[in-house]
C-alpha positions as CSV (number, residue, x, y, z in Angstrom):
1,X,119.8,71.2,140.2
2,X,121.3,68.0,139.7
3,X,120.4,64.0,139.2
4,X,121.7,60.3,139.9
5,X,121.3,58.4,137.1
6,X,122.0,55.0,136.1
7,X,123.9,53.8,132.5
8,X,125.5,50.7,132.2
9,X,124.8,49.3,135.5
10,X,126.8,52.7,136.9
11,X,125.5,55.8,138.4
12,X,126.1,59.0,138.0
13,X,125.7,62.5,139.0
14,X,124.9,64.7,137.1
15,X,124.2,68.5,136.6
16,X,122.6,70.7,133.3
17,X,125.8,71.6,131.2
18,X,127.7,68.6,132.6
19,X,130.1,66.3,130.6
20,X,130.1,62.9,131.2
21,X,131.7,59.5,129.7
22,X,129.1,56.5,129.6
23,X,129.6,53.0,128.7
24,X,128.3,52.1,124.5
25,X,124.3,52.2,124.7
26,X,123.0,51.5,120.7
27,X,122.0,55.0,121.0
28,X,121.0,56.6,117.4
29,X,121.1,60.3,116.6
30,X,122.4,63.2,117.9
31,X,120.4,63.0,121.8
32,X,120.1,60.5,124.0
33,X,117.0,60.5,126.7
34,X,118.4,58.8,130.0
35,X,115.2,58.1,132.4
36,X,117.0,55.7,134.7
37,X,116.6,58.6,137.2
38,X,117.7,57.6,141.0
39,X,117.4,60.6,142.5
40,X,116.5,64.7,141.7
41,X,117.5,67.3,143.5
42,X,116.5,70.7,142.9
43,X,114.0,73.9,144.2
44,X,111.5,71.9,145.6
45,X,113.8,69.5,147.5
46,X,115.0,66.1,147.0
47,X,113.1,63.1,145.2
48,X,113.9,59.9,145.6
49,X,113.1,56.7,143.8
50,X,112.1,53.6,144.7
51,X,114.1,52.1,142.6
52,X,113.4,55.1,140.3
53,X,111.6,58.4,140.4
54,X,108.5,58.0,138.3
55,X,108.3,59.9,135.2
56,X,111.8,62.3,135.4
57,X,114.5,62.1,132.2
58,X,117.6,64.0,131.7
59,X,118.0,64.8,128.2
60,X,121.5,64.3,126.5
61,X,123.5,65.6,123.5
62,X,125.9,62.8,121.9
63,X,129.7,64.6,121.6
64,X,131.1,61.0,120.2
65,X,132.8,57.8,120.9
66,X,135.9,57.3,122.4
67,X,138.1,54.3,123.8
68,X,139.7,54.0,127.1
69,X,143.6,53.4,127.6
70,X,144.1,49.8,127.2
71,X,144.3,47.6,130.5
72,X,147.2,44.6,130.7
73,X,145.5,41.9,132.3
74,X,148.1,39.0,132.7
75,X,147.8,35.7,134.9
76,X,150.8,33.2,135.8
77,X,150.9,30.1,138.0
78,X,154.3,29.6,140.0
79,X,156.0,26.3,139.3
80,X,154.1,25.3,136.1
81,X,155.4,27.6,132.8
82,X,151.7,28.9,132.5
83,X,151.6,32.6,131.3
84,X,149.1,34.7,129.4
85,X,148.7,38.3,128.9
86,X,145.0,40.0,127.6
87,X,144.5,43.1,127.2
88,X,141.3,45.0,126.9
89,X,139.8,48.8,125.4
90,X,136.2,49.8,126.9
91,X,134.7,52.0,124.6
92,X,132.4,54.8,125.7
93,X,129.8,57.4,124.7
94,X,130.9,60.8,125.6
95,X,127.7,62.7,126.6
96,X,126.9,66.1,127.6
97,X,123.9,66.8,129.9
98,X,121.5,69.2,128.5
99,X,118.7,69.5,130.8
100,X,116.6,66.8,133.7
101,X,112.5,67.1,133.7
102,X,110.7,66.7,136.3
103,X,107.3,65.1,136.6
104,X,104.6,67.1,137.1
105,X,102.6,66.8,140.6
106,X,99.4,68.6,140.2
């Protein structure tokens, strides 16, 4: 069984027991309920959304926050002694998947 879902304007797939890096959500506590759900795939075949499939969640444990490796971003014009390096950290929620519900159909 797995899912697509959707965090930070990115999707995902994911699977129960699955570890997976996120971008920062003001998530509180210790799980995290995720029911931008794009897609479901399990048993009973394959449910998709329109834009998203009514009533599924995947349930979430919070491991932590991390930081990505930092990015250079530097920009120059030819000619004109213009020069100007950024740089730039995204930090992240590293979350393992715990479980996806369904909704029921009867």
């Amino acid at each position: 069984m797995y899912a697509v879902i959707e965090s930070g304007g990115k999707q995902y797939r994911v699977a129960p027991g699955d570890v997976v890096e996120v971008e920062l959500t003001g998530a509180e506590g210790d799980t995290l309920e995720l029911d931008r759900v794009l897609m479901v795939s399990g048993d009973g075949g394959v449910q998709m959304g329109q834009p998203t499939v009514v009533g599924a969640k995947v349930r979430a444990s919070l491991l932590g926050q991390i930081q990505r490796p930092k990015i250079r971003v530097f920009k120059s014009k030819r000619h004109k002694r213009y020069r100007q390096t950024n740089g730039h950290r995204q930090n992240l929620l590293r979350i393992r998947i715990d479980g996806i519900d369904l909704p029921d159909n009867s």
